[in-house]
N, C-alpha and C positions, 0 to 999 in steps of 0.2 A: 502525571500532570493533574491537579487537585482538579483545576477548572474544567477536565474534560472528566474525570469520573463523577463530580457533579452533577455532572450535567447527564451525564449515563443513569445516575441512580434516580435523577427527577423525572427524565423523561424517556430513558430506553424500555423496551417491555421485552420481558424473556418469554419468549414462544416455545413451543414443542419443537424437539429434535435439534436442541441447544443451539437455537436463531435466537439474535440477538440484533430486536428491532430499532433502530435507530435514525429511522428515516425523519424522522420533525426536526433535526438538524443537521444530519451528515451524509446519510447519501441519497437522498429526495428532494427536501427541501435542504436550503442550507444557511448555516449560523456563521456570516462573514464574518463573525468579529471571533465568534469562537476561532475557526478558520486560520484567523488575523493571528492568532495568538498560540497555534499550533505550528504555524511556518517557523514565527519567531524561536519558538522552541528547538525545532527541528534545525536550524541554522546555527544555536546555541549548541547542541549535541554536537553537532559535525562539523564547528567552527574553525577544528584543524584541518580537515580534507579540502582538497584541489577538488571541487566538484565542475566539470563542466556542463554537464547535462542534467536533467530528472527525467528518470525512464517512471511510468507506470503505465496502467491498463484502464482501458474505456470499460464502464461509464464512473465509475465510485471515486476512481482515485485520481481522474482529471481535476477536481475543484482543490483537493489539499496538494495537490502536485504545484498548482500554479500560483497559488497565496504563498510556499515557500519556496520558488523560483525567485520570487521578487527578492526575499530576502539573501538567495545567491546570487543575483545578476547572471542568470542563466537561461537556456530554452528549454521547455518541458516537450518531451517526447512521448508519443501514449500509444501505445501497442493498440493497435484496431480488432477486433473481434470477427472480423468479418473482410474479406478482398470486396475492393469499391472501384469505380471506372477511374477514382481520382487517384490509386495509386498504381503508375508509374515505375517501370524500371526494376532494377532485383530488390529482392526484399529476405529477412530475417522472419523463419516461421518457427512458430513450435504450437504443439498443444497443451492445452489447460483445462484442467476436472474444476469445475465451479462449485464450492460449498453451498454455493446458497441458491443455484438455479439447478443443482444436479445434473448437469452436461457437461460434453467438452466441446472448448471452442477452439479454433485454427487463430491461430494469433498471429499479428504480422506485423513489425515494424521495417519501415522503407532504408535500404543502406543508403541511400542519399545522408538521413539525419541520426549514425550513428556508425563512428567510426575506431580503430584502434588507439586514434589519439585522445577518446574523450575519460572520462573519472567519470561514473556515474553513481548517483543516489539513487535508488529504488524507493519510491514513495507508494502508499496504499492505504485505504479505509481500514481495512480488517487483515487480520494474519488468523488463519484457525489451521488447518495440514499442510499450508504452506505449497500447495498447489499452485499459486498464482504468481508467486514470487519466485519458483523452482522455474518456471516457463521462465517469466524473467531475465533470469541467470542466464539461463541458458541462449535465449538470445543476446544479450552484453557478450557472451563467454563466445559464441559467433562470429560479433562483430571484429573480437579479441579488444573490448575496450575496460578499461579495470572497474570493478565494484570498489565503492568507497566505503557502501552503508547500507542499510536497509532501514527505511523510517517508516514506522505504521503508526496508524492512530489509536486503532484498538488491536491488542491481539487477544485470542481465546487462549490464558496460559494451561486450559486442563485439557486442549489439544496438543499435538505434537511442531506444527509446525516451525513455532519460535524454537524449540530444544534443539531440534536437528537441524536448523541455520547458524545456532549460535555454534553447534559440536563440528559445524565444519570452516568454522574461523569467520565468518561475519561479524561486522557488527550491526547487531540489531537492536533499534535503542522504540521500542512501542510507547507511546506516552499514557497508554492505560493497560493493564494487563489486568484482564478479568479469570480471577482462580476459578469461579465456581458460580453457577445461576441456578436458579432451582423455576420452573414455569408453573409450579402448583402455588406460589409466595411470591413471587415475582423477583426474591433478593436476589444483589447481584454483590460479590464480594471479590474486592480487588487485591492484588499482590503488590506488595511494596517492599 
């Protein structure tokens, strides 16, 4: 997607230990209209699937989960990071290695809002080992409800994670796919 590496090369900054800053529009602050026009995309991509839910993860991937909700007439689900006194009843857990906070979190979505009858899209800011979206799966693959897709905004393509989603039949459709950053230049060079 032109408009979102654009916007990557004007305003993302490449940090040490291949971080790729991007917070003054996508997961800090946020660029609704970018946003606006990523859902659209992301509905375009997966314009043939039965989607009935969007599964993602607090905090990054709630704002683009729910700008392309609208364009599926669906409810957005978001894995919690954390057990809270507001959830209730059994639940779906697994653990997730955080690329960019270097921890693991206990992830938990509620089986109330995710069941064997739904088609789920997998929505997220970044794809870099694919840690985040592996938890994911695997809760969908729990609930026994089917994967439709996997939609990111950015992936890191000179990590592994998008190679080993796509090698096990996903479809994984990233609207920018960064080959290569360099933090001493700041360049950031996309795959097309």
């Amino acid at each position: 997607m032109k408009l979102l590496e654009e916007r990557i090369s004007k305003d993302g900054v490449v940090k040490k230990g291949n971080v790729l800053k991007v917070d003054s529009f996508l997961n800090h602050q946020l660029d609704i209209k970018l946003y606006n026009e990523m859902g659209k995309e992301f509905k375009r991509l997966f314009a043939d699937k039965n989607i009935t839910k969007i599964l993602t993860i607090e905090a990054s991937g709630i704002g683009i989960a729910a700008i392309t909700a609208q364009y599926f007439d669906v409810p957005v689900v978001f894995a919690k990071k954390s057990q809270s006194i507001n959830l209730d009843g059994s639940t779906y857990n697994t653990k997730i290695q955080s690329f960019t906070h270097n921890r693991v979190y206990d992830v938990i979505v509620s089986k109330k809002y995710l069941s064997s009858d739904d088609h789920v899209l997998i929505i997220d800011d970044f794809l870099a080992n694919g840690c985040a979206v592996n938890g994911l799966i695997e809760i969908i693959e729990s609930s026994g409800a089917s994967i439709e897709g996997i939609g990111i905004a950015i992936e890191k393509g000179f990590q592994d994670g998008g190679k080993s989603l796509r090698e096990r039949g996903y479809q994984v459709e990233s609207l920018a796919i960064v080959e290569s950053m360099n933090d001493e230049t700041g360049e950031i060079i996309f795959r097309h």
